[in-house]
C-alpha positions in Angstrom: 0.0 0.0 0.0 2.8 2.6 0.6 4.8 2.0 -2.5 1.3 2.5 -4.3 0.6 5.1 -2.4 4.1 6.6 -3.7 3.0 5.6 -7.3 -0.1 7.6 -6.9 2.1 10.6 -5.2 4.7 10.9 -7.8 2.6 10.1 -11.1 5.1 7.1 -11.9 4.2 5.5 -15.0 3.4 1.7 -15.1 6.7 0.3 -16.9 8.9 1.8 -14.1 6.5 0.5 -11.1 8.0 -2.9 -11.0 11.7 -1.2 -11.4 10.9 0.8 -8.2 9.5 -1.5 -6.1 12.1 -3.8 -6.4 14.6 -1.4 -5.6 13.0 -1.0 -2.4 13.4 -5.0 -1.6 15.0 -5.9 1.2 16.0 -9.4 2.9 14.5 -12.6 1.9 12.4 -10.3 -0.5 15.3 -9.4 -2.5 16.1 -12.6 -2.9 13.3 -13.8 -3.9 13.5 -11.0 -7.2 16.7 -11.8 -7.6 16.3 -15.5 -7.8 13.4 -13.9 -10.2 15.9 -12.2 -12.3 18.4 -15.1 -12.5 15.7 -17.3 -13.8 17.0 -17.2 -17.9 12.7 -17.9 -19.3 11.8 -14.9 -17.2 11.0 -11.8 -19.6 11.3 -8.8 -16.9 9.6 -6.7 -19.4 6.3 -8.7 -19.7 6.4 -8.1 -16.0 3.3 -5.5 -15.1 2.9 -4.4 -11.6 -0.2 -6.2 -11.6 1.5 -9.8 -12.2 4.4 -8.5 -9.9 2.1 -8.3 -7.1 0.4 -12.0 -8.1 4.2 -13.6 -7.9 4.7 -11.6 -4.5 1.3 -13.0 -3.1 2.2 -16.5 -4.8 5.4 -16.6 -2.9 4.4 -15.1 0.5 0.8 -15.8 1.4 0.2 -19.6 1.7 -2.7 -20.6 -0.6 -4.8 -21.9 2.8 -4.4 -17.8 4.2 -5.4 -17.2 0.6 -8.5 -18.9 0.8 -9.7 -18.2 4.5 -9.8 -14.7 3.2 -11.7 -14.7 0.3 -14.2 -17.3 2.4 -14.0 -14.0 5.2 -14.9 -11.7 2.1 -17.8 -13.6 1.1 -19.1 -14.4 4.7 -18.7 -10.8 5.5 -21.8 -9.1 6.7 -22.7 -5.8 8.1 -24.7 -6.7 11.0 -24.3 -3.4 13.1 -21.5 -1.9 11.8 -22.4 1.8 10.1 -21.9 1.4 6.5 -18.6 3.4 6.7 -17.2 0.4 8.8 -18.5 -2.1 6.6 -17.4 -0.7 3.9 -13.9 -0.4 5.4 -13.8 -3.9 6.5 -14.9 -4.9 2.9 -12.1 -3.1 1.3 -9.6 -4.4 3.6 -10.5 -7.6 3.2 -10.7 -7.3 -0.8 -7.0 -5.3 -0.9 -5.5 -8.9 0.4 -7.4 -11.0 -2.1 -8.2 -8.8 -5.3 -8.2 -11.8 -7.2 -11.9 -13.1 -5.8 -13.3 -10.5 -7.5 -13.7 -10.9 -11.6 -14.9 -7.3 -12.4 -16.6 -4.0 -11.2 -20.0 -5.5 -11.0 -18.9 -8.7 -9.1 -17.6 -7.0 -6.6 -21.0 -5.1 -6.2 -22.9 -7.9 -6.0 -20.7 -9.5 -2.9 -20.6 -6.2 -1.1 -24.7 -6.0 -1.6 -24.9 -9.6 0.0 -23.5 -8.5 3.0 -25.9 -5.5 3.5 -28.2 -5.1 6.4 -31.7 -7.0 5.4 -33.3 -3.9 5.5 -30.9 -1.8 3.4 -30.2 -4.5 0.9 -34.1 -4.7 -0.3 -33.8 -1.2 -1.4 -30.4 -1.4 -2.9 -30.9 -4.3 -5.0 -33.9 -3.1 -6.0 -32.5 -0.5 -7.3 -30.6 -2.6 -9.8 -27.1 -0.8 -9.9 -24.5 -1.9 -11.5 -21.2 -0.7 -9.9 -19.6 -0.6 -6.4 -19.3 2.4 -6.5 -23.2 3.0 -7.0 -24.3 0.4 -4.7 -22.0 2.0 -1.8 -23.3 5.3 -2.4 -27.4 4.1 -2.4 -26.3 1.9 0.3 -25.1 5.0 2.5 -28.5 7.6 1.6 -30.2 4.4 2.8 -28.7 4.3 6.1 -28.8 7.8 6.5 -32.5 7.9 5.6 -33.4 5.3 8.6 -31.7 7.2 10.5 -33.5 10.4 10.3 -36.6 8.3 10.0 -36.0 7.2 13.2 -34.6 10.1 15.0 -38.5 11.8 13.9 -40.1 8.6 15.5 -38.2 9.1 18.4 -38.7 12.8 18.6 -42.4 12.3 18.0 -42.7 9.2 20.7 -41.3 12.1 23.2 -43.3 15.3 22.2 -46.7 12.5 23.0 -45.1 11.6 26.2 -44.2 14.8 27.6 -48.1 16.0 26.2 -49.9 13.2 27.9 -47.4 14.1 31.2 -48.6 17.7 30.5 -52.4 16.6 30.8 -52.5 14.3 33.4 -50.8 17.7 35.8 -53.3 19.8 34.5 
């Protein structure tokens, strides 16, 4: 995340990604790329930062952590987190196991399973087709129970503190 991060920052271009986070290898990880390197039917230039990260996860992230995530990814559910921490969880989750997910729409549809009953109904209603969408519909949702219920509460009061009124008088 912070090399990308540094990517992002400085505006490098995608054939020098690999280049620089190589360079930034240290220990076994170094290595590892150099045992990449050495390897005479590797072509370093076919190489995308993309595949470079695959290799990395290949190499460092048994395929049993592999799969006990993506399982946690599609088991996730909001229960009663706020939709800000579901969605963080979601994309913490998916940032470890990007592969799960085949496109944009796919990875609406698992993030819509994992809504709240009562938010989901209305966001797959709605039909939308990317994550993007189905966050943001998911989120005016939320925030529309909430003020729905803050006027229920607010009206439940106002009747109690009339009926309190009466009964004095």
């Amino acid at each position: 995340m912070h090399i990308e991060k540094l990517f992002r920052d400085t505006f490098l271009e995608e054939r020098d990604r690999v280049w620089l986070a190589t360079h930034h290898l240290d220990g076994e990880a170094h290595r590892w790329w150099l045992d990449i390197q050495d390897n005479p039917s590797t072509d370093l230039t076919a190489i995308s930062w993309r595949r470079f990260k695959e290799l990395l996860l290949e190499h460092y992230v048994p395929d049993s952590v592999k799969r006990k995530m993506e399982q946690d990814l599609r088991n996730l559910r909001q229960g009663d987190k706020t939709m800000a921490e579901y969605e963080r969880e979601f994309s913490r989750l998916l940032h470890c196991v990007p592969f799960v997910i085949q496109d944009d729409e796919d990875k609406a549809r698992i993030f819509e399973r994992g809504l709240q009953p009562s938010i989901f109904r209305f966001v797959q209603a709605s039909n939308l087709q990317t994550y993007r969408e189905v966050v943001n519909r998911a989120l005016i949702v939320e925030s529309g129970a909430a003020d729905l219920q803050e006027r229920r509460e607010a009206l439940h009061k106002g009747k109690g503190k009339r009926l309190a009124a009466e009964g004095a008088s």
